[in-house]
C-alpha positions as CSV (number, residue, x, y, z in Angstrom):
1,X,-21.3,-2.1,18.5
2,X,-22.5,-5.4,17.4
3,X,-25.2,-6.8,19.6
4,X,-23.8,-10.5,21.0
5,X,-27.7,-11.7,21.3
6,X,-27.8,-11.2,17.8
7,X,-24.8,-12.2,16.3
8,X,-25.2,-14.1,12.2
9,X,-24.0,-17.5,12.5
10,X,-20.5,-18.2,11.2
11,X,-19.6,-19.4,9.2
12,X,-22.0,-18.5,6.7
13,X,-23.8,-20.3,3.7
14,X,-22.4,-19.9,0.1
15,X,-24.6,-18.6,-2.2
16,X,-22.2,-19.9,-5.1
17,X,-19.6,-22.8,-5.3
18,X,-16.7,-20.7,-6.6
19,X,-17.6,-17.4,-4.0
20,X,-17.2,-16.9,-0.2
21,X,-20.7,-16.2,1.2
22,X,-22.5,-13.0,0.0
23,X,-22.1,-12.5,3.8
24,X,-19.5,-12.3,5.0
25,X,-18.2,-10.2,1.9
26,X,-20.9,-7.6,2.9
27,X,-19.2,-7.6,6.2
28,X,-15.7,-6.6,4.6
29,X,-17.4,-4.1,1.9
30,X,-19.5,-2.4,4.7
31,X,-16.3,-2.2,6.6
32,X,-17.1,-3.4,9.9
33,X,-16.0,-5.8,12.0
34,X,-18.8,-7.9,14.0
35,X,-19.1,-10.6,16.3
36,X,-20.1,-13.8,15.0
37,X,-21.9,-16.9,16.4
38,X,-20.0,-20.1,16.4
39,X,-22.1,-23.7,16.9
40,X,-21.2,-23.7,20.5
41,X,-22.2,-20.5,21.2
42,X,-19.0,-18.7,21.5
43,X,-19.1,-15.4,19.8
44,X,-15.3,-14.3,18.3
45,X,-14.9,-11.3,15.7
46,X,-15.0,-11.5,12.5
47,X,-12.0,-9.9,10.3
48,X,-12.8,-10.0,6.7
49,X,-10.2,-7.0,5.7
50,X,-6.8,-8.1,4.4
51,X,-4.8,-6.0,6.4
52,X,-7.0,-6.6,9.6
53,X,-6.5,-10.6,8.7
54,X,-2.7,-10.4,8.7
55,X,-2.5,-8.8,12.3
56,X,-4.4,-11.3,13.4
57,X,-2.5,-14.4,11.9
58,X,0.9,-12.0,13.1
59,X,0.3,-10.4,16.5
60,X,1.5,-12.0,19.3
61,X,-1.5,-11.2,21.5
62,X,-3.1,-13.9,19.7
63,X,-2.8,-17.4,20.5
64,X,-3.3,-20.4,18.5
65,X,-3.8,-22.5,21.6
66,X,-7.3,-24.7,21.1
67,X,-7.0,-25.4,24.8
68,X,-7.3,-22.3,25.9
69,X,-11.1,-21.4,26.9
70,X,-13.0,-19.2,25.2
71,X,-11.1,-20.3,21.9
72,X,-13.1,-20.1,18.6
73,X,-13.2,-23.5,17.8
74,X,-14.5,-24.2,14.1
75,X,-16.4,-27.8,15.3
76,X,-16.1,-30.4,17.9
77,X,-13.3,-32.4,16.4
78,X,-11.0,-29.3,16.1
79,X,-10.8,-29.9,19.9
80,X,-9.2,-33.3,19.1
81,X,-6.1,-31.4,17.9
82,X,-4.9,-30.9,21.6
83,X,-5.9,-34.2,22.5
84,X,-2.6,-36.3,21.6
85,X,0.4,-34.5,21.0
86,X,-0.2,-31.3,19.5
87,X,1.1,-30.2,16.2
88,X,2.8,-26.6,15.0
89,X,-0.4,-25.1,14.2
90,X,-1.6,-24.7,18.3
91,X,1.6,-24.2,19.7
92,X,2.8,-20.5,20.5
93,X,5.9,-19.4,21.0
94,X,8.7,-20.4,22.2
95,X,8.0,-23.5,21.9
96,X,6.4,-23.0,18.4
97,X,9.7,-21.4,16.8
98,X,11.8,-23.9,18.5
99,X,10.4,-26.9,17.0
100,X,9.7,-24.9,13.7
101,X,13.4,-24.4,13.8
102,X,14.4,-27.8,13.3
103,X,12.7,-28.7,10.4
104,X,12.7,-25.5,8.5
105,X,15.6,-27.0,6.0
106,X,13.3,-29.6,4.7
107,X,11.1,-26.9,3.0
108,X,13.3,-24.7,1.7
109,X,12.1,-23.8,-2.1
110,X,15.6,-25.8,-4.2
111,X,14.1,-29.1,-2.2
112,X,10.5,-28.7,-3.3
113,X,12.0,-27.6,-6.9
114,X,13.8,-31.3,-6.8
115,X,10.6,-33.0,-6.4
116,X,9.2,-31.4,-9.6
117,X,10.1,-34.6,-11.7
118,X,8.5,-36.8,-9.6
119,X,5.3,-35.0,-9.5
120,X,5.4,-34.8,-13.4
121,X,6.1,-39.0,-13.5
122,X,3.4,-39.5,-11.1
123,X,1.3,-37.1,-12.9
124,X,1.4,-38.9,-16.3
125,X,0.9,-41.7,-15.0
126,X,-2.5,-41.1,-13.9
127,X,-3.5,-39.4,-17.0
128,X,-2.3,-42.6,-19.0
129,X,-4.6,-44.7,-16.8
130,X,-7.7,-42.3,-17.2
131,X,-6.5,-42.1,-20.9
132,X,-7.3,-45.5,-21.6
133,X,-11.5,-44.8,-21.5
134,X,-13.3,-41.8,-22.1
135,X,-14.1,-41.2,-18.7
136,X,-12.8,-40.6,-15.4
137,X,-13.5,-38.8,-11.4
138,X,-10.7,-36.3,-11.4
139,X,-10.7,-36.1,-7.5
140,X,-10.1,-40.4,-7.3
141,X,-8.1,-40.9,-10.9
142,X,-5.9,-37.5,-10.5
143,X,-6.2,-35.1,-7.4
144,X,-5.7,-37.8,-4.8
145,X,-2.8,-40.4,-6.2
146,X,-0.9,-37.4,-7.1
147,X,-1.0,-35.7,-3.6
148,X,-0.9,-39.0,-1.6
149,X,1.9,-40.1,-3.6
150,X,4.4,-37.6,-3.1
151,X,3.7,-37.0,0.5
152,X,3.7,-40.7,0.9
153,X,7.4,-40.6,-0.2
154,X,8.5,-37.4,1.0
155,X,7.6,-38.3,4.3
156,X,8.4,-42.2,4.2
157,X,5.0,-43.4,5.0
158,X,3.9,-46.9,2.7
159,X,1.7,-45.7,0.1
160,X,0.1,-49.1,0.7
161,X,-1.5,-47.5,4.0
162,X,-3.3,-44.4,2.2
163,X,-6.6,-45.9,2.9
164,X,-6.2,-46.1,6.1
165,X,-4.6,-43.3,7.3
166,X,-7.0,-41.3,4.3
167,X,-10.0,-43.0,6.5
168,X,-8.5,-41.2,9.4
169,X,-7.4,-38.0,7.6
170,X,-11.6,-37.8,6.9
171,X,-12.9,-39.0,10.1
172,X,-10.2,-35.9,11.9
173,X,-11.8,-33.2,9.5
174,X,-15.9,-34.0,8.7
175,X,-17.4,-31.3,10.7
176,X,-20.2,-32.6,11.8
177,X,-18.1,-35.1,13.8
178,X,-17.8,-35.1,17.4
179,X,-14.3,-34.7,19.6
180,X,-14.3,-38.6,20.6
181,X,-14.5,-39.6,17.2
182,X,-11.5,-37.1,15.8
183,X,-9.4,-37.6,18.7
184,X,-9.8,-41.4,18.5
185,X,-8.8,-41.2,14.7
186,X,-5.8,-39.2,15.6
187,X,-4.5,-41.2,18.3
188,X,-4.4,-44.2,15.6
189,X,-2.6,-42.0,13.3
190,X,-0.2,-40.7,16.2
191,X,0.4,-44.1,17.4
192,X,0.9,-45.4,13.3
193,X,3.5,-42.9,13.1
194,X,5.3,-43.2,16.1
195,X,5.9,-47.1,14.7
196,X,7.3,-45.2,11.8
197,X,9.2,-43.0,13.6
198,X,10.5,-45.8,16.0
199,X,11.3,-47.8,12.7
200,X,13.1,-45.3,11.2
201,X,15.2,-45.3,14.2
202,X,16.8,-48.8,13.9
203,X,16.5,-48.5,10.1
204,X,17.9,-44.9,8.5
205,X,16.1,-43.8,5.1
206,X,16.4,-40.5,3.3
207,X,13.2,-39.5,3.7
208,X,11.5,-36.8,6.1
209,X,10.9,-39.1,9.4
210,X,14.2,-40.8,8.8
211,X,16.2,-37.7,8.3
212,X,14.7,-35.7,11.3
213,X,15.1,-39.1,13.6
214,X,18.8,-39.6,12.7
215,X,19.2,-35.8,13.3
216,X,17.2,-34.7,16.1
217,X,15.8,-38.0,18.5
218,X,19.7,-38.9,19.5
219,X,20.5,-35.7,21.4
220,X,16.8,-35.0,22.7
221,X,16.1,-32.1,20.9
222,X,12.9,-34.0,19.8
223,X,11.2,-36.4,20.9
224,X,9.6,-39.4,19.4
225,X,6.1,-38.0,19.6
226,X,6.9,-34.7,18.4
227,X,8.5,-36.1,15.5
228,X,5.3,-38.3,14.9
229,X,3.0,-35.2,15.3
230,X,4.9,-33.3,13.2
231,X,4.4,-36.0,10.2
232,X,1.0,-36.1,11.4
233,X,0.5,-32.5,10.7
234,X,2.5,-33.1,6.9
235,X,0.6,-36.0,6.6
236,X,-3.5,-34.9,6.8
237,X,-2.7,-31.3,5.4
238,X,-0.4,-32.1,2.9
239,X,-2.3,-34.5,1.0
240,X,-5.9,-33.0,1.9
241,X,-5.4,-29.2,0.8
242,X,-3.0,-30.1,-2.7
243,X,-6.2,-32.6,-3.7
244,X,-8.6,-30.0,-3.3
245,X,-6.7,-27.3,-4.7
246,X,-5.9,-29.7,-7.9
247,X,-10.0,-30.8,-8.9
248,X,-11.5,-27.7,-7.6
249,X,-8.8,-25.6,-9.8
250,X,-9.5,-27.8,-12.5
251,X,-12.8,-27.1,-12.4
252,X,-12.0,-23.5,-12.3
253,X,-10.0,-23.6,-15.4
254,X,-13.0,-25.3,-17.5
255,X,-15.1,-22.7,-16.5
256,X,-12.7,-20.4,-18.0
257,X,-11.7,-22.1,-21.7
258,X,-9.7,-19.3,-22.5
259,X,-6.9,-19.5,-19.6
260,X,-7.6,-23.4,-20.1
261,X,-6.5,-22.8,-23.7
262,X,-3.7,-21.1,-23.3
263,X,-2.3,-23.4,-20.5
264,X,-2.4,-25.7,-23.1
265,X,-0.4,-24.2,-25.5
266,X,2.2,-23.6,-23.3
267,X,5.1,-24.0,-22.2
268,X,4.5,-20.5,-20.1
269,X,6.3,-20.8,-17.1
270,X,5.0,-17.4,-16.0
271,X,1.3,-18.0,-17.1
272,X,1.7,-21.4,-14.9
273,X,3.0,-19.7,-11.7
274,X,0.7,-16.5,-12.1
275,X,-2.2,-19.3,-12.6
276,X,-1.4,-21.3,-9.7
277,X,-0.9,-18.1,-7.4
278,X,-4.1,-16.9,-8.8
279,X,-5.9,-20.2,-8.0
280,X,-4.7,-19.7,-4.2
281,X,-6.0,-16.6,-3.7
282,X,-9.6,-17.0,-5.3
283,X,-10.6,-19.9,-4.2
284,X,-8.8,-20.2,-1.0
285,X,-10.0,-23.8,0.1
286,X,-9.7,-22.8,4.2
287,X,-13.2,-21.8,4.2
288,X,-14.2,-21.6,7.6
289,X,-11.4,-19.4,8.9
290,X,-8.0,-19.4,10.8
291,X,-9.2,-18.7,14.8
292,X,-7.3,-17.2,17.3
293,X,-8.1,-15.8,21.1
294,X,-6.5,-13.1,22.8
295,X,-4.3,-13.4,25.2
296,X,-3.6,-9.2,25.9
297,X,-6.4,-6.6,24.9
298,X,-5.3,-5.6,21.1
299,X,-6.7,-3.4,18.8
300,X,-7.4,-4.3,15.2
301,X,-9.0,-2.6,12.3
302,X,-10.7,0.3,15.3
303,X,-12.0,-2.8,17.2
304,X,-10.3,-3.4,20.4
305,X,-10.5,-7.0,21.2
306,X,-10.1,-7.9,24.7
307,X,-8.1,-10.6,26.4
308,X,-9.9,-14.1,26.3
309,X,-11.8,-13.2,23.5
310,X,-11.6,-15.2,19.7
311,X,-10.6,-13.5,16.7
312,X,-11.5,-15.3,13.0
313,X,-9.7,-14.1,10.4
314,X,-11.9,-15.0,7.0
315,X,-9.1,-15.5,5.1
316,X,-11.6,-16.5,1.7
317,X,-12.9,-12.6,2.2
318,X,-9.7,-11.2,2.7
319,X,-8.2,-12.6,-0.3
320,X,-10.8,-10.8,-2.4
321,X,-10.2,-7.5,-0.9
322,X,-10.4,-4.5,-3.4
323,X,-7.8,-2.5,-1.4
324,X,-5.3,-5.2,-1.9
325,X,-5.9,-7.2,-5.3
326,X,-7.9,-4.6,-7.5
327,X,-9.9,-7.7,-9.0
328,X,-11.0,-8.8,-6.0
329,X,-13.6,-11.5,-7.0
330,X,-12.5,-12.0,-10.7
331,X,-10.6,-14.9,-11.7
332,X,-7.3,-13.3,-13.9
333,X,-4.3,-15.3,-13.9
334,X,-2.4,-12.9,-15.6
335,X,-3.3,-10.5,-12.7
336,X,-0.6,-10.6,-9.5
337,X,-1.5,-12.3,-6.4
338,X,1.5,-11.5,-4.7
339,X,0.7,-11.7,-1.1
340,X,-2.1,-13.5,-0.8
341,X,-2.9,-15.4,2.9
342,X,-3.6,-18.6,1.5
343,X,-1.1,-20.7,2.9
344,X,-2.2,-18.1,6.2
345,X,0.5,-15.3,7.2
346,X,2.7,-14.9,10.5
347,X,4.8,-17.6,12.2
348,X,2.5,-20.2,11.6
349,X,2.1,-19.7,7.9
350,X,2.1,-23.1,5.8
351,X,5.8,-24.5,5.7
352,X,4.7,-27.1,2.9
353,X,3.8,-24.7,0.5
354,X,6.6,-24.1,-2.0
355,X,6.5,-28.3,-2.7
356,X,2.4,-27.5,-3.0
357,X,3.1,-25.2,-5.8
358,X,5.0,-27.6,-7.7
359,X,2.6,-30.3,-7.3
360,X,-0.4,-27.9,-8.6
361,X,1.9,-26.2,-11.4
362,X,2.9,-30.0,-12.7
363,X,-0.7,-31.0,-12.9
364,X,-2.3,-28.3,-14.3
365,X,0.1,-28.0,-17.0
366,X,0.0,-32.0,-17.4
367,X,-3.6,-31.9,-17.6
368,X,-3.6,-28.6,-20.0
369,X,-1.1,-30.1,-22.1
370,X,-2.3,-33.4,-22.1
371,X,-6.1,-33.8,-22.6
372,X,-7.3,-30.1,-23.8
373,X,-10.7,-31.2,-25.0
374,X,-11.0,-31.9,-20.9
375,X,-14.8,-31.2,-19.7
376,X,-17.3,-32.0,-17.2
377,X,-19.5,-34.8,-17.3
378,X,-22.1,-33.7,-15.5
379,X,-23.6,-30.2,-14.9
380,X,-21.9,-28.2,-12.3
381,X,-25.6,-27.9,-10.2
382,X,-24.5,-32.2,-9.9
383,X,-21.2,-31.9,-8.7
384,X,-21.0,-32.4,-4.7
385,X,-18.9,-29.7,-2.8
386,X,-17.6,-29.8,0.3
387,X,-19.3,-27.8,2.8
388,X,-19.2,-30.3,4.7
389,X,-15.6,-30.7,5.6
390,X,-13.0,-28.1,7.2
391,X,-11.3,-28.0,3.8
392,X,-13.2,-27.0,0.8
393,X,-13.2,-28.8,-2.7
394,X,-15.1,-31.5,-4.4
395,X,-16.1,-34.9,-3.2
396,X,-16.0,-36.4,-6.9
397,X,-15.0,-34.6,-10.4
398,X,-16.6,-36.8,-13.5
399,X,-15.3,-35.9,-16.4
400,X,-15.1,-36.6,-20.3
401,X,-13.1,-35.9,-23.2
């Protein structure tokens, strides 16, 4: 049994920008299952196996309640989530499935495939701008006014706010931030979208907030701040995790010329979808785990975990796991990565992601397509990743033609 005195602080220091840590890989190739130590001391378990990962993210036994004590929190500001209204991804059941319920019909996969020419118009129309000179910052020119734009109007939020409520959105996830300063930043975002929500109430629009306020605030089966957390939750994930999956897949795909290439000499639907799938599962951009506590003793893997104690499931690890995708830590679109955890697994798996895969299919291809001499104009030793912050990517992207 792993020694708690002793524990390797989690989570662990990459030894390359496109890799989960040496390790924490060593963990899942030595097949064990150790505690960890988190920066305040509390020491969870650490599941790096794929199969052990989905029981984690699926068992009831576990709870996604921040509140609860003795819960692996990832940094101080993750404690900000509980601090307003919280949002689907700490509630259990039943009040989790009840309020997951009621929206579920927005994400269904023939709505996200109706926003696929809108992401391809607001797509081109960033490439025109960087077009005009011969250089550009993928992350600010591309990644960014692409995701912000469609959740911007697939939510009804004024596109004219992003920098505020992008301000926020950083201030919530920098991890070196402390509770006061996340929760402050998220009560101004609450209390932004409640206006929205309240507007939306005396003024009906087809969008997300207005159709869940005409549907659901009359008869009570939401409330006005549910509603607002809700957006809240659509808001910071939806734009954060599609811009760092766009420039840090980019970057992937000039490291690789030859899937780059044949992007680009598409149309290949299947080559697109197996790319994008692919692109999930190896770089997985949740880098510092999904936590969970126990709220029964459960056994996982041969490790019983006991009641009150946390549970991190790597999910970056688990998504290279031999057993389950035979390249493990290759990059090979053309491989299948069926299955893959990285929109997580369970009831609280990602309900944005089938409008996420259009968004990175569109601009991939777009960028494929449209400016195949693409390359980086700096070394990658320059480029600035995001350790920093709960989701991985890049801070910048310059780049040349």
């Amino acid at each position: 049994m792993t020694d708690p005195t002793t524990a390797p602080y989690y989570p662990m220091a990459r030894q390359c920008p496109f890799a989960p840590p040496e390790q924490a890989t060593a963990v899942r190739e030595a097949g064990t299952v150790p505690r960890v130590t988190l920066w305040n001391g509390v020491r969870p378990w650490l599941f790096t196996d794929y199969d052990d990962a989905r029981t984690v993210l699926s068992d009831p036994r576990f709870s996604a309640d921040k509140s609860r004590p003795g819960y692996p929190l990832s940094s101080a500001v993750a404690l900000a989530e509980t601090a307003v209204e919280p949002t689907l991804l700490v509630l259990d059941n039943p009040r989790h499935d009840a309020l997951r319920r009621l929206v579920l019909g927005e994400f269904t996969v023939k709505r996200a495939e109706s926003w696929r020419p809108a992401v391809r118009t607001v797509a081109d129309t960033c490439i025109d701008r960087m077009l005009r000179g011969d250089r550009a910052d993928l992350v600010a020119d591309l990644a960014l006014p692409v995701a912000l734009t469609i959740i911007c109007e697939f939510l009804g939020v004024p596109f004219e706010d992003r920098d505020m409520f992008r301000g926020l959105t950083h201030t919530m996830n920098v991890v070196a931030g402390t509770t006061e300063s996340a929760a402050a930043a998220r009560q101004a975002l609450q209390d932004y979208l409640e206006d929205l929500v309240a507007a939306a109430e005396h003024t009906p629009r087809d969008t997300f907030i207005g159709r869940m306020a005409a549907r659901h605030l009359p008869d009570g089966t939401m409330t006005r701040r549910q509603l607002a957390a809700m957006a809240l939750l659509l808001l910071t994930a939806g734009h954060d995790t599609t811009a760092n999956m766009i420039s840090l897949g980019v970057l992937t795909l000039l490291r690789h010329p030859a899937h780059f290439a044949a992007l680009a000499a598409g149309p290949d639907p299947e080559l697109l979808t197996g790319t994008v799938e692919e692109m999930l599962r190896h770089l997985t951009v949740v880098q510092r785990g999904i936590r969970r506590i126990a709220v029964e003793d459960v056994r996982v893997g041969g490790r019983l975990v006991r009641a009150g104690e946390g549970a991190v499931a790597a999910i970056d690890v688990a998504n290279r796991d031999p057993e389950r995708f035979p390249h493990g830590a290759e990059f090979d679109p053309t491989a299948r990565a069926h299955g893959h955890l990285a929109f997580g697994y369970g009831p609280h798996q990602c309900m944005g992601q089938s409008l996420a895969r259009v968004e990175l299919q569109e601009v991939y291809a777009a960028v494929a397509r449209r400016i195949p001499t693409l390359r980086t104009a700096v070394p990658v030793e320059e480029i600035r990743f995001k350790t920093d912050m709960a989701v991985y990517g890049v801070h910048a992207l310059p780049v040349t033609w």
